[in-house]
Structure formats: structure tokens, C-alpha cells
PAZA-310739 format. One record per residue (C-alpha): residue in three letters; chain; x, y, z. Coordinates in steps of 0.02 Angstrom, whole numbers, padded with zeros to 5 digits. Example, Ala and Ser with C-alpha at 12.3 -4.5 7.8 and 13.67 -1.06 7.14 Angstrom:
// PAZA-310739
MIKOL   fiba   fipa        x        y        z
MIKOL    ALA      A    00615   -00225    00390
MIKOL    SER      A    00684   -00053    00357
//
This chain:
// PAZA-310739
MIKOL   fiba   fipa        x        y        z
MIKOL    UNK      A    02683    05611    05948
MIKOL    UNK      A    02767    05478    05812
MIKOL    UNK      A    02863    05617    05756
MIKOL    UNK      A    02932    05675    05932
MIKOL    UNK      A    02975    05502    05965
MIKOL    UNK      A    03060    05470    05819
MIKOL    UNK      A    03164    05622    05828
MIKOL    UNK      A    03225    05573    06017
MIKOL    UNK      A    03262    05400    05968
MIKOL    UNK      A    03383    05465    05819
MIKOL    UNK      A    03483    05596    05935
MIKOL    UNK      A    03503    05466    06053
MIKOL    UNK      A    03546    05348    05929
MIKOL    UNK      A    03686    05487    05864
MIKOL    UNK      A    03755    05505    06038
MIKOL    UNK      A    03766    05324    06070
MIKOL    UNK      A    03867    05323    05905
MIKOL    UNK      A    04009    05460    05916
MIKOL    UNK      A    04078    05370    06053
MIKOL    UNK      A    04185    05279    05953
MIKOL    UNK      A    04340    05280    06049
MIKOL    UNK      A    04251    05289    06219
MIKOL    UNK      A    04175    05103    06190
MIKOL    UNK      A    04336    05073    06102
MIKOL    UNK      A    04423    05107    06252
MIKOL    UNK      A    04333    05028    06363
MIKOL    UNK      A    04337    04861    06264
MIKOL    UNK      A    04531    04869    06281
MIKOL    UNK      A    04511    04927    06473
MIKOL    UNK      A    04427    04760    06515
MIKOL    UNK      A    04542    04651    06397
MIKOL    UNK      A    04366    04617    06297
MIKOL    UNK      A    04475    04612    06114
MIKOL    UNK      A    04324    04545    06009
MIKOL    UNK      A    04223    04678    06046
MIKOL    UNK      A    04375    04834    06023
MIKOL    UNK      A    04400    04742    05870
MIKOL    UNK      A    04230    04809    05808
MIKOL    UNK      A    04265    04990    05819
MIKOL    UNK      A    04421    04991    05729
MIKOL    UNK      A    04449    05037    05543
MIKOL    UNK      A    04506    04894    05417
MIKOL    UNK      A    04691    04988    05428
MIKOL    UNK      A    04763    05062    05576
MIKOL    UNK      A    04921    05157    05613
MIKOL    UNK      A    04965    05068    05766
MIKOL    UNK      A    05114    05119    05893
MIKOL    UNK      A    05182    05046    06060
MIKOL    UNK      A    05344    05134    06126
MIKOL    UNK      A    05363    05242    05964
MIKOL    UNK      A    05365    05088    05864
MIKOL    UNK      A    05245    05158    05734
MIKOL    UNK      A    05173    05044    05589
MIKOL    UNK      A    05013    05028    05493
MIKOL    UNK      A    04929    04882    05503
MIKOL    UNK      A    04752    04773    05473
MIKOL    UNK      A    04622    04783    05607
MIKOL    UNK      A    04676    04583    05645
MIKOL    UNK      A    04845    04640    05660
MIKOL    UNK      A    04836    04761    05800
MIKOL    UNK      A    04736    04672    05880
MIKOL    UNK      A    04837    04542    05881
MIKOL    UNK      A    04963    04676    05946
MIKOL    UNK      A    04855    04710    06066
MIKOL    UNK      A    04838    04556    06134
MIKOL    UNK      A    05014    04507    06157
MIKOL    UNK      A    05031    04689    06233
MIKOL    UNK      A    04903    04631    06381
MIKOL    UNK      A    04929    04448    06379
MIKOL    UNK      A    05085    04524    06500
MIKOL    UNK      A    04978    04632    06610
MIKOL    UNK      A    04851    04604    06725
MIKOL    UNK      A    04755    04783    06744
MIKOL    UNK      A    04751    04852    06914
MIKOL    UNK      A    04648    05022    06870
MIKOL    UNK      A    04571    05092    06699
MIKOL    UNK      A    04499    05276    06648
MIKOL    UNK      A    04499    05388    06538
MIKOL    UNK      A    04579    05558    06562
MIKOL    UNK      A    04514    05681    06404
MIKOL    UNK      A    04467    05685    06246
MIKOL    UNK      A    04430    05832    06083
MIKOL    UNK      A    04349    05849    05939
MIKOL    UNK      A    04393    05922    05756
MIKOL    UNK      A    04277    06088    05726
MIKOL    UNK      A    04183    05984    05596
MIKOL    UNK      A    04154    05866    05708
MIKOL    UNK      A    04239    05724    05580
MIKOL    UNK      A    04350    05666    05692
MIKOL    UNK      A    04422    05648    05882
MIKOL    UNK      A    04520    05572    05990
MIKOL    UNK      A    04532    05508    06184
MIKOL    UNK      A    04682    05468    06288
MIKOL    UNK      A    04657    05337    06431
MIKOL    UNK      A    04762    05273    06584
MIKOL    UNK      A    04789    05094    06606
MIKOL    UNK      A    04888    05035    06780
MIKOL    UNK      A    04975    04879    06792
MIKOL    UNK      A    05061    04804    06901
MIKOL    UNK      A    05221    04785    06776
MIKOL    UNK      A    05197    04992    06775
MIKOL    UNK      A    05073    05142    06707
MIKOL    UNK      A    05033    05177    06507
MIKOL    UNK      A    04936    05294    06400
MIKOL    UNK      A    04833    05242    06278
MIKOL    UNK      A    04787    05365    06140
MIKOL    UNK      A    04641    05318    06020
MIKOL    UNK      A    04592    05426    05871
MIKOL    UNK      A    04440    05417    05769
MIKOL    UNK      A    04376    05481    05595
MIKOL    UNK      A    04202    05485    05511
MIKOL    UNK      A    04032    05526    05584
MIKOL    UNK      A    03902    05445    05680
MIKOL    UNK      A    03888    05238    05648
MIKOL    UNK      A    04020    05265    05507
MIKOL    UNK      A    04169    05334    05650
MIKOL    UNK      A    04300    05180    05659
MIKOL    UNK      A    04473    05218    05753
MIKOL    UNK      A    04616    05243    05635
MIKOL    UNK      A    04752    05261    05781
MIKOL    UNK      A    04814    05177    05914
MIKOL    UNK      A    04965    05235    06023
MIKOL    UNK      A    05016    05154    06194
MIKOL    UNK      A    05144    05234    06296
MIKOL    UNK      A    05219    05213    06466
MIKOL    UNK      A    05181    05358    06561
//
């Protein structure tokens, strides 16, 4: 019995982890910066409007910030998402609506369960 409920507790605990970009996402969705802040990677290759740099976690967020400061959001999701084969690395793109217009917001992650941090960020008017 110890052993059956260890083993469910550690595949839920390795779901719960690969959603990197999902909680990510979600963080950014609800303007909640402190908490997006701890999924991200100590560098990230950060892009609004094709204006592609990389930069330290405080940085884009700090990017990030004045991004939103602008924009109240009206409606959030996210659209789709993949997977490398190995299962090393993946990516989801979400929809942010505001009223000053409608963006994409790509987020890519690398590395594998409680280790996965995203490495790119890419917002885009859509």
C-alpha cells in the first residue's frame, strides 16, 4: 500500500511539474509578476514586436511589467502548445485581449520535471 501511494504521489508530482509554461502563463495572464518570475530561467531571450534581446530573469520581468503596466486585460487563454520527442523541452502560445488591442504570447521551456524554467519569451500583436 506505501508503495502504491508513493508511486501516485510522484506521477502527480511530475505532472504538476511539466507545466512550466502553463503556470508561467497564467502568472503573466493575471498580471501576478512575482510569481511568473519563478518559472523563468536566470537568462532569457526575450522579444516584444521583433525586438529580440537576451536578458536576466529581473530584466524581463521588468519588461514585462512596463509591457502591462499599459494594459488592462479584458480576456486571457491559451491556444496550443508541443513538446520535443524527448520530452526536454516545449512551448505554449497564449492570447491576451486588451483593450489597447490583441497579442500573442509565446513561452518556451527546456529541462525536465521541477528542473523545466522558460528560456523564451515572445509577445506579438496578433
Amino acid at each position: 500500500m506505501k508503495n502504491l501511494l508513493l508511486a501516485l504521489l510522484t506521477i502527480a508530482s511530475m505532472g504538476l511539474n511539466a507545466q512550466t509554461e502553463v503556470d508561467f502563463l497564467n502568472a503573466v495572464g493575471k498580471k501576478d509578476l512575482s510569481n511568473a518570475s519563478a518559472y523563468l530561467a536566470p537568462n532569457v531571450s526575450f522579444c516584444i514586436n521583433d525586438n529580440q534581446k537576451k536578458v536576466s530573469k529581473s530584466t524581463a520581468i521588468s519588461e514585462l511589467k512596463k509591457f502591462l503596466s499599459t494594459k488592462k486585460i479584458q480576456k486571457f487563454k491559451i491556444l496550443h502548445n508541443g513538446k520535443s520527442s524527448d520530452k526536454t523541452s516545449s512551448y505554449r502560445v497564449a492570447r491576451i485581449k486588451t483593450q489597447k488591442g490583441t497579442y500573442r504570447i509565446f513561452a518556451y521551456s527546456e529541462g525536465v520535471g521541477r528542473s523545466s524554467k522558460v528560456v523564451e519569451i515572445r509577445i506579438d500583436p496578433m
